[in-house]
KEDRENKOL-781709 format. One record per residue (C-alpha): residue number from 0; residue in one letter; x, y, z. Coordinates in Angstrom, 1 decimal. Example, Ala and Ser with C-alpha at 12.3 -4.5 7.8 and 13.67 -1.06 7.14 Angstrom:
# KEDRENKOL-781709
ATOM     k   r       px       py       pz
ATOM     0   A     12.3     -4.5      7.8
ATOM     1   S     13.7     -1.1      7.1
END
This chain:
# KEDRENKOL-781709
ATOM     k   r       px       py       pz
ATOM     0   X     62.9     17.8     -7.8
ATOM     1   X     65.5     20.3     -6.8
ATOM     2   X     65.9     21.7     -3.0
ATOM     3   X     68.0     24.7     -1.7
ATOM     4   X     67.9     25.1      2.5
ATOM     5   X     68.6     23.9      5.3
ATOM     6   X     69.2     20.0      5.3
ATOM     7   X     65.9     19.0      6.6
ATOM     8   X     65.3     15.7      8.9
ATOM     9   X     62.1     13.7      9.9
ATOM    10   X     61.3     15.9     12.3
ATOM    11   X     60.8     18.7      9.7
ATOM    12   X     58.6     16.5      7.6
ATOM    13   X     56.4     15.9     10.8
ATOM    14   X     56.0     20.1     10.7
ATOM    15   X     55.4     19.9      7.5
ATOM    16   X     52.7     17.0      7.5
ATOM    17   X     51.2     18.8     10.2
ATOM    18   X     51.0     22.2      8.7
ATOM    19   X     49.3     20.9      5.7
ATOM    20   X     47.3     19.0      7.6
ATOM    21   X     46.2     21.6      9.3
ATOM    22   X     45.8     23.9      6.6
ATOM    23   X     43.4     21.2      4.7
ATOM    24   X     40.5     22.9      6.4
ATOM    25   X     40.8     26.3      5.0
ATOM    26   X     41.5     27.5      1.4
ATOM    27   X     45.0     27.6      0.0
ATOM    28   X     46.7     31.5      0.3
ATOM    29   X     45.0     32.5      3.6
ATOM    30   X     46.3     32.7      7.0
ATOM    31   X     45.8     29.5      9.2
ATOM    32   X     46.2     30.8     13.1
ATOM    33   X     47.7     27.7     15.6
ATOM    34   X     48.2     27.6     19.0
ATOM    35   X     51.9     26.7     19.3
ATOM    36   X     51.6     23.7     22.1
ATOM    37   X     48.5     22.5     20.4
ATOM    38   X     51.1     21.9     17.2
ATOM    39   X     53.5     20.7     19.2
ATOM    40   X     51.5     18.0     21.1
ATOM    41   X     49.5     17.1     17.7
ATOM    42   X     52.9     15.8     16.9
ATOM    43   X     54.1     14.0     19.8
ATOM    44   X     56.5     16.6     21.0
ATOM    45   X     56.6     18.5     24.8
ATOM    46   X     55.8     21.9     25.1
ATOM    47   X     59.1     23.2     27.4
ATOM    48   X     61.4     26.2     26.4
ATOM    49   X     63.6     23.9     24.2
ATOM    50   X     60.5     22.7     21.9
ATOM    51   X     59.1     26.4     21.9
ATOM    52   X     62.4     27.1     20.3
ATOM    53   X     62.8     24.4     18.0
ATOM    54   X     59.7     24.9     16.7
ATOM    55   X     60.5     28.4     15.7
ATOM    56   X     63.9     28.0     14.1
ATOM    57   X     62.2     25.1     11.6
ATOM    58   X     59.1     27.5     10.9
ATOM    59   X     61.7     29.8      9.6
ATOM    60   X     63.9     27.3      8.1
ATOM    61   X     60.5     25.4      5.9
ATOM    62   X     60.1     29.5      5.1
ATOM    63   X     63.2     29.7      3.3
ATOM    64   X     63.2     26.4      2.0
ATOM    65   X     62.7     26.3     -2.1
ATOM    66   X     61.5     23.8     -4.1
ATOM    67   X     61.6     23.1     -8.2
ATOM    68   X     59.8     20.4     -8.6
ATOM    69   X     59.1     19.2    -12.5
ATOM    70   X     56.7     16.2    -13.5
ATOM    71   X     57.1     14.6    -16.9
ATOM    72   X     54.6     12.1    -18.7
ATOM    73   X     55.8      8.5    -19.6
ATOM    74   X     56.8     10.1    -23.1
ATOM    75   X     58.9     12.7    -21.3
ATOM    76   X     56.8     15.2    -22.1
ATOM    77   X     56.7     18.0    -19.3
ATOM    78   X     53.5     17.5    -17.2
ATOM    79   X     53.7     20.5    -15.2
ATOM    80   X     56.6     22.5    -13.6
ATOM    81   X     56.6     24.2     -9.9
ATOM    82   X     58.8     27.2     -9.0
ATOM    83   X     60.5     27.8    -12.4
ATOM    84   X     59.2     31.3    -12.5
ATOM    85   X     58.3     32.2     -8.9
ATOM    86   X     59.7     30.5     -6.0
ATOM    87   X     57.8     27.9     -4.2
ATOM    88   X     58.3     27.5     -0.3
ATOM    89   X     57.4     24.5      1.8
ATOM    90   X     55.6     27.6      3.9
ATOM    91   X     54.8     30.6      2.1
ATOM    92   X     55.1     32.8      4.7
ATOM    93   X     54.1     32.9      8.9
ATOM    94   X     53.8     35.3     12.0
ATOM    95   X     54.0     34.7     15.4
ATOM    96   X     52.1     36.4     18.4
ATOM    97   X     53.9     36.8     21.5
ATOM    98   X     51.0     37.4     23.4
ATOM    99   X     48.7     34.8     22.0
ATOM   100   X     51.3     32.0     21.9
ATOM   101   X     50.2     31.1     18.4
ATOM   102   X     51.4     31.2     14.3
ATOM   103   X     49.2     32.2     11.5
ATOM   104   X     51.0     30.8      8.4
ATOM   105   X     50.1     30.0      4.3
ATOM   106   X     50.7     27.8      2.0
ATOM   107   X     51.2     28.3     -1.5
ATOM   108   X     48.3     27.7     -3.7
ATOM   109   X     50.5     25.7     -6.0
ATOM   110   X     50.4     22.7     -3.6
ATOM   111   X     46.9     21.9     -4.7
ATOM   112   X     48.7     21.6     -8.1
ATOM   113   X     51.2     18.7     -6.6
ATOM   114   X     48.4     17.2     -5.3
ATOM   115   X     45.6     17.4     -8.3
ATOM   116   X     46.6     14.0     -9.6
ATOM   117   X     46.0     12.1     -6.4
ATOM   118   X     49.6     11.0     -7.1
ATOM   119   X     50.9     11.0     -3.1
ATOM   120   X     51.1      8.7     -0.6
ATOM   121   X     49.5      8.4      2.8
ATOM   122   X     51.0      7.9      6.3
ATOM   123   X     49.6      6.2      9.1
ATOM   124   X     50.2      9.2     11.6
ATOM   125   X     49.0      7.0     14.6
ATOM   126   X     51.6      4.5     14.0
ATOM   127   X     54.4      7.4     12.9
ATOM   128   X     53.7      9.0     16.5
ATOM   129   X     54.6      5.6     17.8
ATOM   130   X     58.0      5.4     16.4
ATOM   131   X     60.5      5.4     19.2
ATOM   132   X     62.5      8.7     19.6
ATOM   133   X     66.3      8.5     17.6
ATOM   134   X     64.6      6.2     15.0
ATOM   135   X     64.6      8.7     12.2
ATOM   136   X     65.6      6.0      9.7
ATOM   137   X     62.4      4.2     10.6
ATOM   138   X     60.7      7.4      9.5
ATOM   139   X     62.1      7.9      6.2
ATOM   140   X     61.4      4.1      5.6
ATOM   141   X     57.3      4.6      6.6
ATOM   142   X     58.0      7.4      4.1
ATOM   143   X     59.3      5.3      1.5
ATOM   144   X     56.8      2.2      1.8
ATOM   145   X     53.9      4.2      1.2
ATOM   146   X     55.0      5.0     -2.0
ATOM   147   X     54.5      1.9     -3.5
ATOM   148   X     51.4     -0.6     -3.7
ATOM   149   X     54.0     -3.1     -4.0
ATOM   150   X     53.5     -6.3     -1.4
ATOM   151   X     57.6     -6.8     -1.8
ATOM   152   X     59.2     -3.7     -2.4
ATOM   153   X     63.1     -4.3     -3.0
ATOM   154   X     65.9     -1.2     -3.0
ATOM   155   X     69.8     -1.5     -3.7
ATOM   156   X     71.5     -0.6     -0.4
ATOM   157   X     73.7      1.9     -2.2
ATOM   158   X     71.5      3.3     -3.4
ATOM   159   X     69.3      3.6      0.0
ATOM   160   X     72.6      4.6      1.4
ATOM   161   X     72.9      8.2     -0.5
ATOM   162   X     69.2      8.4     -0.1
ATOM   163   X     69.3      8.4      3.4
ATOM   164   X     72.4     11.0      3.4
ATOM   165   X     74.4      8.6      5.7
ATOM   166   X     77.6      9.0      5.3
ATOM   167   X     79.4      6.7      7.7
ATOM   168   X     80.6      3.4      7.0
ATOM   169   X     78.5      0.7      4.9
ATOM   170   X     78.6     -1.5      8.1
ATOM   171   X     77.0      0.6     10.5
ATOM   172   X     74.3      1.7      8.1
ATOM   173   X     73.7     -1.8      8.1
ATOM   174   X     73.5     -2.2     11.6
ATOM   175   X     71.4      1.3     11.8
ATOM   176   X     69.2     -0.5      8.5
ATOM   177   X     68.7     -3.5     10.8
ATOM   178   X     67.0     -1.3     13.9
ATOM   179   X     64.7      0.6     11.9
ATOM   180   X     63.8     -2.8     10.1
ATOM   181   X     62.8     -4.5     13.7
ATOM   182   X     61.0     -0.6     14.7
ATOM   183   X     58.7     -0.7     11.3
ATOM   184   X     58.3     -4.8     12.1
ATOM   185   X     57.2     -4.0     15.5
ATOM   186   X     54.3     -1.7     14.7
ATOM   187   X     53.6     -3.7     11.6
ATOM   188   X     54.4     -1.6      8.9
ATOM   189   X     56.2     -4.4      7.1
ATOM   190   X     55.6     -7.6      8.0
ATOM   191   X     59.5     -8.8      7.5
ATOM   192   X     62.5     -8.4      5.7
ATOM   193   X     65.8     -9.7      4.7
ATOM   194   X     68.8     -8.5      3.0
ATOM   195   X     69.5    -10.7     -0.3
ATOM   196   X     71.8    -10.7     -3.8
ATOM   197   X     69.7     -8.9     -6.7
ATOM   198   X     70.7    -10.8    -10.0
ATOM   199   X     73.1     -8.7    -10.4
ATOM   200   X     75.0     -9.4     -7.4
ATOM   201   X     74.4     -6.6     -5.2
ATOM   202   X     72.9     -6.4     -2.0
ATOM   203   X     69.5     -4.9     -1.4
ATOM   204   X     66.8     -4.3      0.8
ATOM   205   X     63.6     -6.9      0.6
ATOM   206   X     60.7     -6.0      2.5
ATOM   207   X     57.5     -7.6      2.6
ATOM   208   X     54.0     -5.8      3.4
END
């Protein structure tokens, strides 16, 4: 998968999730019409002037947002490729209405194509409207254990390091690793975790379901 954009955060994946959620209901390429506070609160947010305007600025930025997104077969074969010839947006395309306080949007028929496989994950969007406000990193992590039927599910902290774009020191994204550990724990995502040596001798991430 390649992505040109805006660098997106959790937050834009909650628009996202929502959108397509949303959009579930009606068929792919036709306008979907949402109040704008109803979208709001389905994701946990408030409804003042600063949300209003958030909301806005990241409808246009999943607008502009491109994707190239290419699945192979285990022989490397190429399964099927998205946005090679004709661009593919997170959102097609949206309008807002002043007066009615609401977005019509669309979604590329393409993304019944990502999802004709069954091959995606599903997230627990009770439990994601419980995590605590400034724990992005506890996001990303829901994101990344539904990935995986795994019951222990084990990740290089280097590697999780560049994943999660973090570009401070290795000992605060430790100490940042360690709080969205204890927020996943605490609404029983995971049931524990532990930071160990892989056989190699490097530190990674062991998390038990």
């Amino acid at each position: 998968m390649r992505y040109t954009g805006e660098q997106l955060d959790e937050a834009d994946a909650d628009l996202a999730l929502q959108l397509i959620y949303e959009a579930i209901q009606f068929p792919l390429g036709i306008p979907v019409t949402l109040n704008r506070a109803r979208l709001l609160r389905a994701m946990g947010r408030s409804t003042g002037r600063h949300d209003y305007e958030w909301l806005h600025r990241r409808m246009k930025a999943l607008t502009v947002a491109t994707l190239f997104i290419e699945a192979r077969r285990p022989d490397g074969s190429v399964k099927f490729r998205v946005g090679h010839l004709e661009a593919f947006h997170i959102v097609q395309s949206f309008r807002y209405d002043d007066a009615l306080e609401t977005y019509s949007f669309m979604l590329d028929p393409r993304w019944a194509q990502l999802f004709s496989n069954r091959e995606f994950a599903l997230i627990d969007w009770a439990k994601r409207l419980e995590i605590r406000r400034g724990q992005d990193m506890a996001k990303a992590f829901q994101r990344l254990v539904a990935t995986s039927s795994n019951p222990v599910q084990r990740y290089a902290l280097d590697w999780l390091k560049d994943k999660m774009q973090y570009a401070g020191r290795i000992r605060d994204f430790r100490e940042a690793l360690d709080r969205a550990m204890r927020e996943l724990q605490r609404l029983e995502l995971i049931a524990s975790w532990d930071i160990e040596r892989s056989k190699r001798g490097k530190e990674q991430l062991v998390m038990w379901i």
